[in-house]
Every structure is written in C-alpha cells, then in structure tokens.
Phi, psi and omega in degrees: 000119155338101175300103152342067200310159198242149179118169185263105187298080173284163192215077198157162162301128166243138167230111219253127176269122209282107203253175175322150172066019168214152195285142185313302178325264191332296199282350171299291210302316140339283178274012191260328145348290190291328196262352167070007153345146210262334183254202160169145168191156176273156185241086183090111195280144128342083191297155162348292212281337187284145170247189198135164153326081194242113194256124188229104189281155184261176145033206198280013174268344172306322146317326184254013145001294203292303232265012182254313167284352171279357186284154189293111178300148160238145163214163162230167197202150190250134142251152170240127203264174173064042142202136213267155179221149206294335209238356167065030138207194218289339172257045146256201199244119178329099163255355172208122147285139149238174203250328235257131185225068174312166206237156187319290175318309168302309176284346183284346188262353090025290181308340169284336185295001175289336193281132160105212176270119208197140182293129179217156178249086197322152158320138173323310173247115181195168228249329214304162190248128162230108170088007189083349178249193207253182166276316178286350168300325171269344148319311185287335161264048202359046177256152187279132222236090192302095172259128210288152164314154211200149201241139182215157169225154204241100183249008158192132165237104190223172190258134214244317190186132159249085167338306171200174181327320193259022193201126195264049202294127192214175173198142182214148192249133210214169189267215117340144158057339174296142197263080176277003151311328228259330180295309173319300164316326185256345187255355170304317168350255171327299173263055169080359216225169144242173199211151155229138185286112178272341171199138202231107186261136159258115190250349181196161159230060194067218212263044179250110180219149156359323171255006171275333175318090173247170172312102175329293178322319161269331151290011172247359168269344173270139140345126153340283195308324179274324163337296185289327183285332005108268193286332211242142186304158179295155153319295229284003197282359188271358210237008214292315187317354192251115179298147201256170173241133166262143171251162165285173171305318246234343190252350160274291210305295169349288185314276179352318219238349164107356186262142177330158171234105149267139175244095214239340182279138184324333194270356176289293209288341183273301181321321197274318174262034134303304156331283225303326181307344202254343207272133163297189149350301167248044176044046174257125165246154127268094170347115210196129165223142200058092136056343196256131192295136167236322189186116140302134208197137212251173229186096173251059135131272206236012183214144184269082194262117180300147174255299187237112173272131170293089141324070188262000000 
C-alpha cells in the first residue's frame, strides 16, 4: 500500500524574501515545515550569501516550477574590487589582487558591453554538472573545473551608486541562467582590476516581486491558517506570460483526464484566432474553466493537448 504524505494539500505560490547565510534548500524546508504543506518546491535557487525574491510553490503549483525559473530576473549587487575569489564572491579565499580602483565614469562605460545576448562562464563553484559530478565538488577538491562558455541575456546593466573606491553598487535585469558572479568577475576584467561579489539581492522573479514578499522570520511568526489566507498566490501568478484559454464543463473534463480537446466548430475557431496572437512559440496556454487553472496545455492546429493537469 502507498504511504500517505504527510501534511496539507495547500495550492499556490509563497514569496519568501530570503535571508543570508542559508541555502535555497533550507529556506524551502522552512517554509514548508511551518505552513505543514503536504508538497513544495522553489522557483529558482539562491546562493547562501544571497538575500531575495526566492518563490516556494505549494501543492499542484509546484507543476509550474519551470515557468517560473525561465522568468526574467532583477538583482542588485555590491561589487568589490581588488580581489579576485576562489568562489567569485565573498566567501571563497582571495587568489588575486589588485591596487586598480575604477571610477564611476569607468564602469558606466564599461557597461554596454555587457548588454543583449553575450557569452559567459559559470563560476568554478557551481551546480552545473561535468562529467556527472557537480563543478563545486570538483572545485572543491582543488582541481580547476573546464566549464564551456554558455550564452545568457542581459536587458539592463546599471550602474546604481558607488559608496567609495573599493566598491560598486549595479543592477541588472537577465535571462535564464545568467550568472551574476560570473558579471563581476568579467566586468572586474574589463576594467583592468579584479572584483567580487560582497552582497547579492534578488528584487524580482518574473511577476514575484518584493512587495509580495515576507520575512522567514514573520512568516513562521503567523499561524499556519493565517499564513496561508494571507499569503499565498494563484497557481497561475507563475503563469502571467502564458495566455488563458476558457473551457466548457465538457471540454475541462477531457482536459482533466488527460485526453485531446478538438477544436473544430466556428465559434471554437473563432476562440483559437483570437488565442494564436498571445500564444508563444511552442503554443502552451493555460486552461481555465470557472476562472480556475485546469491544465497546462499546448495548442497543435485545431486540439488542445494537456502537458500538466492541475488537480485542484
């Protein structure tokens, strides 16, 4: 017989600002602990040292997971110059210095090259897999770990403040996968010197944003119930870039079971070329019947084929 999960079939999005000195891992296992949640999963990891945006899906919002991490990052971030670190920010160990202290003026100009679609080179320590192992284990054991260059995009690099000489305040808005250590480090470079990242904030996550945001600390200071009554977000706020489809009673139930939707009558046809201007690329809608998420689902000429049914 199956073993039961332990816990409350909760359904939605939490958006936890994430604090310092603990792992992406951890603060999921936190909130999910607290809220007695029966599923869970994070929409993008964090480093340690980073605070933030960090989005911890519940329940049947944990299907929409991916579509959350393709969404467009904001971060703002302090660099610090004249030292380079085995971990490209503050907590690895100083393998190069320098005396060179660029000026406001140096880095703003420094910044467009940074812009658009542009080649980067994850950090030594990093989850990427080579070879089946992660890159920071073999980092870690202090052989140099060859990671191929990797294309990421960058639609704003800016410059925010510079406090004093040894130090850099920026912000940048990014794609998928970009590495913002790996920006320090190369724009640290560029401009003759080397650098690292001393503290690294995350302000958004597609439409996860900062005032949506609570505190580990108030939130494990509320009630479960209020918590959840309170806090927590639609499946579908993971989903706004994806265009909805309304369904009939009769055309959720299919979808629901896992079966083709044809759309074959004028006013179905009229519904789909209304749709087709919104649908990306590989035509994934979201499904909605009452106003309520029924299934992500892709849209192949005149049928509705389920990806992900939602169990609400």
């Amino acid at each position: 017989m199956a073993r039961k999960r332990k816990g409350e079939p909760i359904h939605g999005w939490i958006v936890l600002d994430k604090p310092a000195g603990m792992t992406s891992t951890q603060a999921l296992s936190k909130v999910r602990r607290h809220l007695n949640a029966e599923k869970a999963g994070h929409g993008g990891t964090l480093d340690p040292i980073a605070t933030g945006i960090l989005p911890i899906a519940l329940g049947e919002a944990t299907k929409t997971v991916s579509y959350a991490m393709d969404g467009e990052k904001t971060y703002r971030f302090t660099v610090a110059w004249g030292a380079r670190t085995t971990t490209d920010d503050r907590e690895g160990t100083a393998v190069e210095t320098s005396a060179v202290r660029p000026d406001a003026e140096a880095i703003r100009a420094a910044l467009p090259a940074f812009l658009g679609f542009v080649e980067q080179i994850p950090p030594q320590y990093c989850a990427l897999k080579i070879n089946g192992e992660r890159a920071y284990d073999i980092a870690r054991e202090g052989e140099v770990v060859d990671i191929a260059p990797r294309t990421v995009r960058i639609d704003r690099l800016e410059l925010i403040e510079t406090p004093d000489a040894d130090h850099a305040v920026l912000e940048v808005d990014c794609g998928k996968g970009t590495y913002v250590r790996s920006i320090a480090r190369d724009l640290a470079e560029r401009l003759g010197t080397v650098g690292h990242i001393r503290d690294l904030r995350r302000l958004r996550v597609g439409s996860f944003t900062l005032d949506r945001a609570i505190s580990l600390d108030d939130l494990t200071a509320m009630e479960q119930g209020a918590a959840v009554e309170r806090l927590l977000l639609p499946i579908e706020t993971a989903l706004d870039d994806i265009p909805a489809l309304a369904l009939t009673d009769a055309e959720a139930h299919r979808l629901k079971h896992g079966q083709t939707v044809a759309l074959l009558t004028r006013q179905d046809r009229e519904r789909l070329t209304a749709l087709r201007g919104d649908v990306g690329g590989d035509g994934t809608v979201i499904a909605l019947f009452g106003g309520k998420p029924v299934a992500l689902a892709r849209v192949e000429g005149a049928e509705v084929r389920p990806v992900r049914v939602l169990n609400l």
